[in-house]
N, C-alpha and C positions, 0 to 999 in steps of 0.2 A: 037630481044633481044641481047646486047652487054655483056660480061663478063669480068672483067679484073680484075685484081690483084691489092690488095692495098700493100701488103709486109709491111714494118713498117714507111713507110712515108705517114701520116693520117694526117698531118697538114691544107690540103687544104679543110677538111672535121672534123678538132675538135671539133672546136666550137659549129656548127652545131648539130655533136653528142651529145656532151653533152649540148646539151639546155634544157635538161630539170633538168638539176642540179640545187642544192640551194646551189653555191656557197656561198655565204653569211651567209645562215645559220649554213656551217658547218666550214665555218673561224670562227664565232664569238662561235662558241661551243667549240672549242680547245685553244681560246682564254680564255674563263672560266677557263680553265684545266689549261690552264698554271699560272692563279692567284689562283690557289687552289693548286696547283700539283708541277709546277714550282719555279722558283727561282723570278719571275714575270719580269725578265728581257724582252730587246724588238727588241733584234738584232736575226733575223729570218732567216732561209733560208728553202727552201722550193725544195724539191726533185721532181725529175720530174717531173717539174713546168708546161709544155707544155705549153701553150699561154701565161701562169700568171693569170686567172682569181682570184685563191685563194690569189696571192702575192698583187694583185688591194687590195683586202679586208684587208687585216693584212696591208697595208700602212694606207690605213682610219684609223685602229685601234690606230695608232700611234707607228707603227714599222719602225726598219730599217730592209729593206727587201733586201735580194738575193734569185733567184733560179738558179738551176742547170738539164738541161737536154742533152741526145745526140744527139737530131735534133735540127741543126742550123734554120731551117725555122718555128720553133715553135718557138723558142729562139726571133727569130727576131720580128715575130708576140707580143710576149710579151716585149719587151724592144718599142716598138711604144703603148702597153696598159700601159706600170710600167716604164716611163722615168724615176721614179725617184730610181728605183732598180739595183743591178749590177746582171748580168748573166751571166754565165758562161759553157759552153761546156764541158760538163766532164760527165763521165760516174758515175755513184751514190754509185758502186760497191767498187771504189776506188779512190774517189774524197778526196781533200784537200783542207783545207781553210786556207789563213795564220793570220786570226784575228777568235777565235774562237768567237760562236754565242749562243741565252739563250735557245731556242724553235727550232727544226728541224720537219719538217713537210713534210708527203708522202700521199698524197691524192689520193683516187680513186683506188684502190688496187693494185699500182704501184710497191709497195716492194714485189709481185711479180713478175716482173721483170730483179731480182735477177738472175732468170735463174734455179742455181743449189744453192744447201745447200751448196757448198764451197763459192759462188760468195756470197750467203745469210749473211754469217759468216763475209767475207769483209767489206760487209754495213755498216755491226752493227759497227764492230770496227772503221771502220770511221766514224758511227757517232758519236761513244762514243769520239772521238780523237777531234771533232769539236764542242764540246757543253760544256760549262760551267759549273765550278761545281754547281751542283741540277738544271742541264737543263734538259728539257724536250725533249721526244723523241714521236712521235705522228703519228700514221698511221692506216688503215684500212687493216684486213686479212680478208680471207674466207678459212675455215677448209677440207679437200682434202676427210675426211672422209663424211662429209656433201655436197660435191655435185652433184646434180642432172642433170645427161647428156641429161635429154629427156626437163630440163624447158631452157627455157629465158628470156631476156627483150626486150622489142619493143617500141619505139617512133616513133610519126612524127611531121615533121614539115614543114615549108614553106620558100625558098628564093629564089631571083634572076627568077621571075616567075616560079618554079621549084617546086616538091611536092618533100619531101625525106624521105625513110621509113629507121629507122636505127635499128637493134637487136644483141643484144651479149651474148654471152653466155659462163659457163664454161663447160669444159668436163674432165674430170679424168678416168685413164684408170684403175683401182684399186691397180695398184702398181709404185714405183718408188719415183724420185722424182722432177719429171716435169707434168704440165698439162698443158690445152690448153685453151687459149682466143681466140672462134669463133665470128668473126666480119663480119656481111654483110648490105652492103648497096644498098639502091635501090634509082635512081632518076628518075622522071617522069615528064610529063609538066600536066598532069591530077591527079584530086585527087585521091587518093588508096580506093578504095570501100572497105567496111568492108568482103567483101567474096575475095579480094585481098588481103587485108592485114593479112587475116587470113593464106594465102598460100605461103607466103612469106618466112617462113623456107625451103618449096619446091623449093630454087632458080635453082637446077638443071632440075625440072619438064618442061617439054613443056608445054607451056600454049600460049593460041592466045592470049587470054588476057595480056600478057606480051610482047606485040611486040613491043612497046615504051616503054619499061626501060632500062636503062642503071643498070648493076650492076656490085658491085664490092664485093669481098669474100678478108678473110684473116685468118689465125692462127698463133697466136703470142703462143711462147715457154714460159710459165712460168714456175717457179720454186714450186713446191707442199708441203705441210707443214701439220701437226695438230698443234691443237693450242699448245697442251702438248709439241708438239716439236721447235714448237718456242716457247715458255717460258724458257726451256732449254738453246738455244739459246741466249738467252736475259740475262739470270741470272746473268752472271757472270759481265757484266756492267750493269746491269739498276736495281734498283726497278720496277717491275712492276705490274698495273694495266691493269684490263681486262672489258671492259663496254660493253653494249650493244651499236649496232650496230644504234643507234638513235642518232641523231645531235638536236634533240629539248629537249635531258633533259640526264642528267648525273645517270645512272641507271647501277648496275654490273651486267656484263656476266651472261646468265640466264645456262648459263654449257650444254646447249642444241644448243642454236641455231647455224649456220654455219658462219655468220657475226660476226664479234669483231672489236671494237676499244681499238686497245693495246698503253696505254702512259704508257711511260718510263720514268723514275726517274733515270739521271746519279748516280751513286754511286762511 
């Protein structure tokens, strides 16, 4: 069994991961939002775009689309998916556009990425600086007081003759204002038996059974929030709305769960 470090270059392994996403579903859900919420305008750009799966879908929609990421090898990956989109190499923190846009978009709970509440604070007012008045502002959080450091999520899937098991998870340490995105991946030329893939959180475990996998571990730094306190945040440029965490129906924050989808109303 091999171990190696992913650190924050995931590009050769994205897509992959998230295969089991409904891209589609959740472009054309914010798409709704923006004809209810927004100014219905269609100039887009879309924050840590990584490959561009979401920027493909708001093109169909009939947008002009950008996104902006800090990995060029994602960037690239997506400018060969979105020939027809401009991208840009800029960090999200304190990005600039010099033709503002109607809709800004952060998918996959990337605006924590942020880091820290000061870098957090940046964001906002660059997005508030690049969106049009009664644009829309559109992203997915998870609540620092809601989560659960013993759950996670697990896929698999199949390529290049290769089995790959992928799980992530968040962990919060109960104060401050950073937590952690745990990322591990496993690759195999055999399928994962269901008493494997059960043991899989155990990557450090010696196991015979594990003698042909390659894996790979990571913890990425985010930046930790409640929702209270990003509203706070938010106030002072955005109207905003708080929904449940669902991409098939437009339903408000049940005030309990640890998912939200926050869109924001420039003001």
């Amino acid at each position: 069994m091999s171990s190696n470090a992913l650190y924050t270059d995931l590009s050769a392994y994205y897509d992959l991961m998230c295969s089991d996403i409904n891209y589609q579903q959740q472009s054309a859900s914010v798409h709704r939002l923006q004809q209810f919420l927004g100014n219905n305008g269609h100039q887009h750009l879309d924050l840590a775009c990584g490959t561009g799966p979401h920027v493909r879908h708001f093109i169909d929609f009939g947008y002009q689309c950008s996104g902006l990421d800090i990995n060029q090898p994602m960037l690239d990956m997506a400018m060969r998916r979105c020939p027809e989109a401009q991208f840009n190499l800029q960090d999200m923190t304190t990005f600039y556009l010099e033709q503002r846009v109607d809709l800004i978009t952060c998918f996959l709970y990337s605006i924590h990425y942020s880091q820290s509440i000061e870098r957090l604070k940046s964001c906002i007012a660059s997005v508030h600086s690049a969106l049009n008045d009664g644009g829309l502002f559109c992203f997915n959080s998870v609540d620092k007081h809601k989560i659960d450091n013993t759950t996670s999520v697990k896929h698999f899937t199949e390529f290049a003759a290769h089995h790959f098991a992928f799980e992530s998870g968040w962990h919060y340490g109960g104060e401050g204002e950073q937590q952690h995105l745990k990322l591990n991946i496993a690759k195999s030329r055999q399928p994962f038996t269901a008493s494997l893939a059960d043991a899989l959180p155990l990557f450090d475990t010696p196991d015979a059974g594990l003698q042909e996998i390659e894996l790979w571990q990571d913890q990425h730094t985010m930046v930790a929030t409640s929702f209270t306190e990003l509203q706070q945040l938010l106030a002072p440029y955005f109207d905003v709305h708080i929904f449940e965490h669902d991409y098939e129906k437009i339903v408000p924050w049940d005030c309990v769960s640890g998912n939200a989808l926050f869109v924001c109303v420039k003001i």
